[in-house]
C-alpha positions in Angstrom: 112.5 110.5 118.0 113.6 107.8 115.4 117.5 107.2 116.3 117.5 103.3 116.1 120.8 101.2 115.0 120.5 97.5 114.7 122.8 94.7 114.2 122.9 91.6 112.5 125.3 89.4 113.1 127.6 91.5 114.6 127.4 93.7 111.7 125.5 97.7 111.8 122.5 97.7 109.3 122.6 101.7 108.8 125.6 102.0 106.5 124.9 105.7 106.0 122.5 108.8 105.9 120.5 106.7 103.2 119.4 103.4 105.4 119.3 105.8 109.1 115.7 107.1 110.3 117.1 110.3 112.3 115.0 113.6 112.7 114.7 115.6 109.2 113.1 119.1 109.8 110.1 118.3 108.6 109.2 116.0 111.7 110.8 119.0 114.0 107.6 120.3 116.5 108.2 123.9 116.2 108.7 126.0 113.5 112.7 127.4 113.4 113.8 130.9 112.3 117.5 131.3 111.3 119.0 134.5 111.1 122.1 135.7 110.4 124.1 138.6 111.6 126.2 140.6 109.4 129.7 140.2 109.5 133.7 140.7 107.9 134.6 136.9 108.5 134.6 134.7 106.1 131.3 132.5 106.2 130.7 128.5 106.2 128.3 126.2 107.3 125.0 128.3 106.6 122.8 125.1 106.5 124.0 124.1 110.0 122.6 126.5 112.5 119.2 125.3 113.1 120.4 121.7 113.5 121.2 122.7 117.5 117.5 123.7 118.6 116.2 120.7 117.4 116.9 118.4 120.9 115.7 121.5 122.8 112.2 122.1 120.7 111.5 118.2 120.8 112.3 118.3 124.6 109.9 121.3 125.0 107.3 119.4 123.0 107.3 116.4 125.3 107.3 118.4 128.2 103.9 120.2 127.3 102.7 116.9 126.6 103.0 114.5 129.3 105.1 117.3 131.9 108.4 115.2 131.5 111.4 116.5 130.5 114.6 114.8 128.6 117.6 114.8 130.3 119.8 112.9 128.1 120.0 111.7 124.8 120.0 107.8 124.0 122.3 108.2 121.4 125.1 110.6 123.9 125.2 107.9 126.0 127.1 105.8 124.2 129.9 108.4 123.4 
């Protein structure tokens, strides 16, 4: 929805997380329930798992709006 990077000069204006407009959950479309499944390995990265969903819940979004679906990603183009 918001991934923008400019230059000036040559130069990237978005030096980090602080100056970049990306998608925070609050502007998500859907509301997205994490839960998490009991288990004897060790655990990390708790806060990540409802990052993924995101791209699909945005796509589904824009689908029911205007019937068109996103096949790509501006941003995974460039990769």
């Amino acid at each position: 929805m918001f991934p923008k990077i400019t230059f000036v000069d040559g130069a990237v204006q978005q030096a980090n997380f602080d100056t970049y407009n990306f998608l925070k959950m609050k502007d998500t479309p859907l509301d997205i329930e994490v839960k998490f499944v009991e288990s004897n390995k060790a655990t990390m990265a708790l806060g990540e798992p409802a990052l993924p969903p995101v791209a699909a819940a945005l796509d589904h979004a824009i689908y029911a709006a205007n019937g068109k679906r996103i096949r790509s990603l501006p941003w995974a183009e460039r990769l």
